[in-house]
RODO-2510 file (C-alpha; in nm, 4 decimals, decimal comma):
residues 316
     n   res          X          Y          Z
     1     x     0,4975    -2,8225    -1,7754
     2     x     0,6624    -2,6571    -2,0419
     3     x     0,3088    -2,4307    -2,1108
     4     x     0,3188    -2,3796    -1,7323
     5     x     0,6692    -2,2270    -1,7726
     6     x     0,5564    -2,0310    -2,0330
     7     x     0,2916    -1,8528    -1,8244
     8     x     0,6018    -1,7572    -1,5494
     9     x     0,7678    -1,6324    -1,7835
    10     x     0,5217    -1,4036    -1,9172
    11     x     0,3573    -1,2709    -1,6291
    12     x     0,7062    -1,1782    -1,4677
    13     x     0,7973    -1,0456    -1,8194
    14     x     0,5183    -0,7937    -1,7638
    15     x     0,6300    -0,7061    -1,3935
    16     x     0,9845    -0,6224    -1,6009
    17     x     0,8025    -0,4303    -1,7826
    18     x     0,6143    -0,2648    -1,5536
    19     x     0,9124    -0,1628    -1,3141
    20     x     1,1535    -0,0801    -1,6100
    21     x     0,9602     0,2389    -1,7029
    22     x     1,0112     0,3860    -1,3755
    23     x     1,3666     0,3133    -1,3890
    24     x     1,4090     0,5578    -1,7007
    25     x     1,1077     0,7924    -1,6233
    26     x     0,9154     0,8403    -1,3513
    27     x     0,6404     0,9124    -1,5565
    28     x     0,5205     0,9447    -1,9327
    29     x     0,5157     1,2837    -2,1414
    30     x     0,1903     1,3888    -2,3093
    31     x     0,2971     1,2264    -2,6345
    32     x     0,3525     0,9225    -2,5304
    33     x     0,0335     0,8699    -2,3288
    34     x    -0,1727     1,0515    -2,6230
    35     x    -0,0124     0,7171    -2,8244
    36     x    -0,0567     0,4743    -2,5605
    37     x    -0,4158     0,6006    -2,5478
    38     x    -0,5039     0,6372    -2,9486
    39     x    -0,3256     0,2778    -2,9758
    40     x    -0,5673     0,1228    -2,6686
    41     x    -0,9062     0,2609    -2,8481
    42     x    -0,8396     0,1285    -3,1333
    43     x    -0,7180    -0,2497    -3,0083
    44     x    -1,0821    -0,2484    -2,8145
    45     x    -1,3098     0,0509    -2,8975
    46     x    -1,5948    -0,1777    -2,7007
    47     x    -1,3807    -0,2199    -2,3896
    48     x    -1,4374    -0,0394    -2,0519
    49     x    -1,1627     0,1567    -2,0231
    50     x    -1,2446     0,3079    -2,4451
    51     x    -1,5862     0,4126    -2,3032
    52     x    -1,4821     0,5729    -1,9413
    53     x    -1,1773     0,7054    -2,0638
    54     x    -1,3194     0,9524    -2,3379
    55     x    -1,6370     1,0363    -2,0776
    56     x    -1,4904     1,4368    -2,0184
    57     x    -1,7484     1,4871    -1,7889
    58     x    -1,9075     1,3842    -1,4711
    59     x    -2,2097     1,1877    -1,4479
    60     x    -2,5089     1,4470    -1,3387
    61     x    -2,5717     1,2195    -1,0241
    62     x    -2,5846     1,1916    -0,6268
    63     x    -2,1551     1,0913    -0,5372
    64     x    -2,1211     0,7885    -0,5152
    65     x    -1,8917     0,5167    -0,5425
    66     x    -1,9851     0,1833    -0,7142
    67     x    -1,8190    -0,1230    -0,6861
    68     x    -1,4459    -0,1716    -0,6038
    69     x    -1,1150    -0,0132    -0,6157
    70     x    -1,0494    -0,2045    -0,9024
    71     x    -1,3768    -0,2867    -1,0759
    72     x    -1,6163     0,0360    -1,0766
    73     x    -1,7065     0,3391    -1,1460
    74     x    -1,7787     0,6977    -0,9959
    75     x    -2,1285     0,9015    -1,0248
    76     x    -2,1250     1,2536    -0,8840
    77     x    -1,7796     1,3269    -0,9158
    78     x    -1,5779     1,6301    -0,8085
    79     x    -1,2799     1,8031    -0,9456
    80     x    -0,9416     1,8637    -0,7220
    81     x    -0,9011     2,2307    -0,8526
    82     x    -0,6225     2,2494    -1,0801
    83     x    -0,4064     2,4828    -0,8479
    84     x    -0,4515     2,5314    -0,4658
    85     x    -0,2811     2,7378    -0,2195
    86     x    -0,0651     2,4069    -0,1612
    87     x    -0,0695     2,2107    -0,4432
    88     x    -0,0421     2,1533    -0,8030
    89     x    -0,2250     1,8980    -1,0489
    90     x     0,0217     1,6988    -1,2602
    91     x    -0,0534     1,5447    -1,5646
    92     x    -0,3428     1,8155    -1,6750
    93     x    -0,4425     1,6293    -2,0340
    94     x    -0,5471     1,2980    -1,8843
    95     x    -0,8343     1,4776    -1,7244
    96     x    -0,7900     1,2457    -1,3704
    97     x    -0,8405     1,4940    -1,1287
    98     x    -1,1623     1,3863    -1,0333
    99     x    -1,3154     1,1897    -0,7213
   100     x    -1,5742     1,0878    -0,4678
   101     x    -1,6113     1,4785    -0,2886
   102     x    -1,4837     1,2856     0,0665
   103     x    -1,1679     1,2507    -0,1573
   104     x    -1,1135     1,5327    -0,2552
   105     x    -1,2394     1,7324     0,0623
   106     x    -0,9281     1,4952     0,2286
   107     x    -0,6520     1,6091    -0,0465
   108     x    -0,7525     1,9565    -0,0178
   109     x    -0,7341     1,9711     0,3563
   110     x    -0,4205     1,7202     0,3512
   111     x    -0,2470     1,9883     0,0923
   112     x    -0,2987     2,2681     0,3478
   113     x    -0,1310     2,0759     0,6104
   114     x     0,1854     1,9946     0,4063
   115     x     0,3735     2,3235     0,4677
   116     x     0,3685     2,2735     0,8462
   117     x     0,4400     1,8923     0,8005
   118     x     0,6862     1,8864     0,5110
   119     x     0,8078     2,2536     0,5235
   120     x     0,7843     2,2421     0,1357
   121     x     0,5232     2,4469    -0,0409
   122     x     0,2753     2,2059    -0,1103
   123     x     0,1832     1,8734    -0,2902
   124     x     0,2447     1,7733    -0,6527
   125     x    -0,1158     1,5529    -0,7326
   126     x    -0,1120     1,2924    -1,0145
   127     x    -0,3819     1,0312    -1,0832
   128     x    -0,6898     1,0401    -0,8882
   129     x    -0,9681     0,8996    -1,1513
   130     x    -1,1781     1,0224    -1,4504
   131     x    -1,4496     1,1841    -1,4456
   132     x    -1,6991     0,8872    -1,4456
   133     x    -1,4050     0,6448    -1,2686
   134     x    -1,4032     0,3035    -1,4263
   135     x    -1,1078     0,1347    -1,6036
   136     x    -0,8322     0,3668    -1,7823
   137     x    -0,7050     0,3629    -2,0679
   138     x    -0,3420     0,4072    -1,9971
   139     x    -0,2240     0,2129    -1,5863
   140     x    -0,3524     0,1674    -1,3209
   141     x    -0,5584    -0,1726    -1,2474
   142     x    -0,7149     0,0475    -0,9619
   143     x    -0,8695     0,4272    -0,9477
   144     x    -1,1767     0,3352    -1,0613
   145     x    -1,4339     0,4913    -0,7809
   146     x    -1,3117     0,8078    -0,6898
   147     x    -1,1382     0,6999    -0,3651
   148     x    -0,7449     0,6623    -0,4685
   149     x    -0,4806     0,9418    -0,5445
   150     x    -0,1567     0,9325    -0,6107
   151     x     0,0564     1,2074    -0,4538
   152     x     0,4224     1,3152    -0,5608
   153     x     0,7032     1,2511    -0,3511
   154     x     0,8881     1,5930    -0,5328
   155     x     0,7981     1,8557    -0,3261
   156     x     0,5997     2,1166    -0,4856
   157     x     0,8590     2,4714    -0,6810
   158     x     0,7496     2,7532    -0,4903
   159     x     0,6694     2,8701    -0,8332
   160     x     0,3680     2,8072    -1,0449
   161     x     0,4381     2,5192    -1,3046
   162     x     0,3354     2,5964    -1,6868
   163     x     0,1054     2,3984    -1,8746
   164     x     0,4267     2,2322    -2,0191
   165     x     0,6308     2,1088    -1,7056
   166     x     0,2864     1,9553    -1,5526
   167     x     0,2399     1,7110    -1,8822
   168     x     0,6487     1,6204    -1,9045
   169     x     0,8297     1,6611    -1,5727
   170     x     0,9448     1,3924    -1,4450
   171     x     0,8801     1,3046    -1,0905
   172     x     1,2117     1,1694    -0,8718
   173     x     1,3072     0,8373    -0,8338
   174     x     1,3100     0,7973    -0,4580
   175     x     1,4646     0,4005    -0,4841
   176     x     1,8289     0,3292    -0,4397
   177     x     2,0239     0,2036    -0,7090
   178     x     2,0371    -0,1413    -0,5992
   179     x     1,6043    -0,1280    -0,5214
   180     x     1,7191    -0,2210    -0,1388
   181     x     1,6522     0,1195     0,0007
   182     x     1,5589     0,4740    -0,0495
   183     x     1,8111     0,6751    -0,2501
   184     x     1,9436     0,9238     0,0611
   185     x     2,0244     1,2248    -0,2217
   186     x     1,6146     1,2361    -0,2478
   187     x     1,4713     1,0638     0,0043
   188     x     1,4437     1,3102     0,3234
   189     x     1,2831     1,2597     0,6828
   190     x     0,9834     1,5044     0,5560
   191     x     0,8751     1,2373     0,3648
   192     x     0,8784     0,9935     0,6403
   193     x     0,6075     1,2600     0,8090
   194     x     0,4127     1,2899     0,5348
   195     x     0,3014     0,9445     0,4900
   196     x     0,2876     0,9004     0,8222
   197     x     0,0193     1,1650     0,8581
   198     x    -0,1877     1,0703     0,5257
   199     x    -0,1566     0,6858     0,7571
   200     x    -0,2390     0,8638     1,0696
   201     x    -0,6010     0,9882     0,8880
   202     x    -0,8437     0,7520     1,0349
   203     x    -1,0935     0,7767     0,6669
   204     x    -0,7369     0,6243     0,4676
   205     x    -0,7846     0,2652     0,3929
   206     x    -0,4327     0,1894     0,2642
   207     x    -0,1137     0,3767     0,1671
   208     x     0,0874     0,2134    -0,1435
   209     x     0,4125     0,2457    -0,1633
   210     x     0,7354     0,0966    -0,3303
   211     x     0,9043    -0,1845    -0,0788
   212     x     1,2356     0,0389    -0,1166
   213     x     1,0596     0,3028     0,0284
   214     x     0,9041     0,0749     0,2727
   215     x     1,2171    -0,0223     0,4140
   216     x     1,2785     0,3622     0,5339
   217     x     0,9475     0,4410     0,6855
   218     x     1,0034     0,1159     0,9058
   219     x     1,3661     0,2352     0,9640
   220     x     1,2289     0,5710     1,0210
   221     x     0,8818     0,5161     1,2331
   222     x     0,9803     0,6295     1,5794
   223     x     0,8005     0,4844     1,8760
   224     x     0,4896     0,4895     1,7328
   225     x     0,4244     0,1778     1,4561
   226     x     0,0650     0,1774     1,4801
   227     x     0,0232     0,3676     1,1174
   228     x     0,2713     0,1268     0,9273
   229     x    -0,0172    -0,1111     0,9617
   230     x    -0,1603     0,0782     0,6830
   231     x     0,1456     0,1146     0,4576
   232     x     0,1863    -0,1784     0,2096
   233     x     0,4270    -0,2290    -0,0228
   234     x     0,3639    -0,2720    -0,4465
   235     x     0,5273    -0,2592    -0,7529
   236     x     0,5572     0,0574    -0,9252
   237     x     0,5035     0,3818    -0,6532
   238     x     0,8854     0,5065    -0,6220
   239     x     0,7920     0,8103    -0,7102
   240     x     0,4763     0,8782    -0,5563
   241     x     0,2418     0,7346    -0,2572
   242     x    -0,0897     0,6035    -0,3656
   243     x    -0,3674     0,7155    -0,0837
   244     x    -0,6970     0,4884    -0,0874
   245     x    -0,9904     0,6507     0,0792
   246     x    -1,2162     0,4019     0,3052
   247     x    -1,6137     0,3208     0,1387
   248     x    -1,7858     0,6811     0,2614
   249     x    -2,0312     0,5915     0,5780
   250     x    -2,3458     0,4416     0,4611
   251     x    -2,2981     0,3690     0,0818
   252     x    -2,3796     0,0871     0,0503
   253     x    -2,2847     0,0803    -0,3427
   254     x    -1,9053     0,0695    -0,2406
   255     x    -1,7015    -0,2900    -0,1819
   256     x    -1,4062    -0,1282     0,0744
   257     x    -1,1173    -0,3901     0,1619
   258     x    -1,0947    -0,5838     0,4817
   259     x    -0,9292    -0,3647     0,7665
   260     x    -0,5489    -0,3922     0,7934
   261     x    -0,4905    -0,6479     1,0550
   262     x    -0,1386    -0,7856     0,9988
   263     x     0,1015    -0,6000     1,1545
   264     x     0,3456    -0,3746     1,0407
   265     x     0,4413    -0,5191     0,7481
   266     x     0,8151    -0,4650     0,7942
   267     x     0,9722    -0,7846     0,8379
   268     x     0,9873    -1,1178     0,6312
   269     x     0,7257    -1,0198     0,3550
   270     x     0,9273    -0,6773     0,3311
   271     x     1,1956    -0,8931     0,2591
   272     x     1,0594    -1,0981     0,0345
   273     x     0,9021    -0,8139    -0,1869
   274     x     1,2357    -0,6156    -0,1860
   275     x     1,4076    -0,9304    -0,3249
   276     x     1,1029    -1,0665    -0,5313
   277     x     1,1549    -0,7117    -0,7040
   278     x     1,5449    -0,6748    -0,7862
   279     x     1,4636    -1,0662    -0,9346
   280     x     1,2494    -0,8797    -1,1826
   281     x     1,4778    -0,5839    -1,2365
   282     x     1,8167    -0,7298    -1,2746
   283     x     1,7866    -1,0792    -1,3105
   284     x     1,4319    -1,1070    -1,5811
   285     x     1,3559    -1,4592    -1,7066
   286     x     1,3821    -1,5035    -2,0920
   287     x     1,1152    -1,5368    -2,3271
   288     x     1,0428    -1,8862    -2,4453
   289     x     1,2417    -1,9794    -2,7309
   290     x     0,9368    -2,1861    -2,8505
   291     x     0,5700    -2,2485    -2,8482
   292     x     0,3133    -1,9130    -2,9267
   293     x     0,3470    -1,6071    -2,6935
   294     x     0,0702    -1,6209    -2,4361
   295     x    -0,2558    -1,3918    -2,6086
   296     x    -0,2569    -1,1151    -2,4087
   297     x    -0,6083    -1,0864    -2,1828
   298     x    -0,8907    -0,9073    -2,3159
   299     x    -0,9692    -0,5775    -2,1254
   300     x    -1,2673    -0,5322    -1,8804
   301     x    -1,5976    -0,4857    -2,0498
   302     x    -1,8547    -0,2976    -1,9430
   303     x    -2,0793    -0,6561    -1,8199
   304     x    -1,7455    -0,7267    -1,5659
   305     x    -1,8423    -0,3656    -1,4149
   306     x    -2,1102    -0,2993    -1,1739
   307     x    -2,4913    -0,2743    -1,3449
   308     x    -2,5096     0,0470    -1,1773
   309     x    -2,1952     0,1690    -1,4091
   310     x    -2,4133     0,1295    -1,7075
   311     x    -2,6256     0,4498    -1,6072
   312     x    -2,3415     0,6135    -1,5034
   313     x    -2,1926     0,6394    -1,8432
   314     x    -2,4782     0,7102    -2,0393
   315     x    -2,6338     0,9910    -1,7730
   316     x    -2,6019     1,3585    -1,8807
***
């Protein structure tokens, strides 16, 4: 029993740890994820994520997307142009702006859209994957084949943002204090419209968002509920909405998710998210005060991945 304990407390130690980050920043500068990323080669030069995450390059190969959302990788990949007529790539060092083409042929066309949805300029774009998917080196258990973005909830400045404000601006928080809610200073019925759209787009699998935010869009769906189906609350994503593209028709190499088939999502498992996540945030469990700290688990190797991923990394 005690080692049992021991195991609770760590893995909701790392959900604390997690959440807290977003808390304090939305998301990190270029310094600290050049660290995060040095430190992470070095622990495990051998491991998946060392390998795919210094590819700079896409594989020379037909698109497509191997394995699953969470264990893959991405052959063929196409880059979201850094700047748009209607939106703006974030984060430009981490070299992530790359996807399956039915991705980014979707953000592109999504972006255009925004002005008349949103009446902001356009779209802030973080994260969408490398350019050979697979693990990363720095978040994100996900990302890996070329069919999940994550889109800013800060509108896009009607300005052009330096090279300097895209690696260190922080994105808004859009959670209430308390984690309950959406913080009403930020949070605006635009963004309600926005997600409901991206939900509305019958090639989106699943849209991830924080259960704060969660709690508005049901508050806010109007009449028609039908899209919530899609929206499912996580950890994390209160300052962005995580988009994940369906398998494209036909590929066969690509493990999609089982269709969303229970309900809305907006009553007791809301609740129990929304209060399974202030637990973690203002009420953490110690450490154990004896006994060795769990050993952390070893990252994904290249065997756990697809065969298939092994020619993607080494192809020209």
């Amino acid at each position: 029993m005690p080692q049992l304990n021991r195991r609770i407390a760590a893995v909701c130690l790392v959900l604390v740890a997690a959440l807290l980050p977003a808390v304090v920043r939305a998301q990190s500068t270029a310094e600290e994820e050049a660290k995060r990323r040095a430190a992470n080669i070095a622990a495990f030069p051998d491991a998946a994520r060392a390998l795919f995450g210094q590819k700079a390059a896409p594989a020379s190969l037909q698109a497509r997307a191997i394995g699953s959302y969470a264990r893959g990788c991405l052959a063929g990949a196409t880059a979201l142009p850094v700047d748009g007529p209607s939106w703006q790539v974030m984060r430009l060092n981490r070299n992530r702006n790359w996807g399956h083409p039915v991705l980014i042929d979707y953000l592109e066309d999504l972006a255009r859209e925004v002005p008349r949805i949103t009446g902001w300029p356009g779209l802030l774009v973080g994260d969408i994957s490398q350019p050979r998917g697979g693990p990363m080196l720095t978040g994100h258990a996900s990302h890996q084949i070329g069919l999940d973005a994550d889109l800013w909830l800060t509108p896009m400045p009607r300005a052009r943002l330096d090279r300097e404000a895209r690696e260190n601006m922080p994105a808004v928080n859009m959670a209430r204090a308390d984690w309950r809610d959406v913080d009403p200073k930020h949070w605006t019925p635009a963004h309600t419209r926005l997600i409901k759209a991206a939900a509305s787009e019958p090639r989106v699998e699943r849209i991830f968002v924080n259960p704060a935010l969660k709690v508005a869009l049901c508050r806010e769906a109007g009449a028609d509920r039908s899209w919530l189906n899609k929206v499912r609350p996580i950890w994390g994503h209160n300052y962005h909405f995580h988009i994940r593209m369906s398998c494209p028709a036909g590929m066969a190499s690509c493990s999609g998710q089982e269709p969303p088939n229970f309900g809305d999502g907006c009553g007791q498992e809301l609740t129990d998210w929304i209060e399974r996540q202030r637990a973690a945030i203002f009420a953490p469990p110690k450490p154990p005060r004896t006994g060795p700290a769990p050993k952390p688990k070893p990252p994904m190797s290249l065997d756990d991945l697809p065969a298939e991923c092994r020619q993607v990394l080494v192809s020209r």
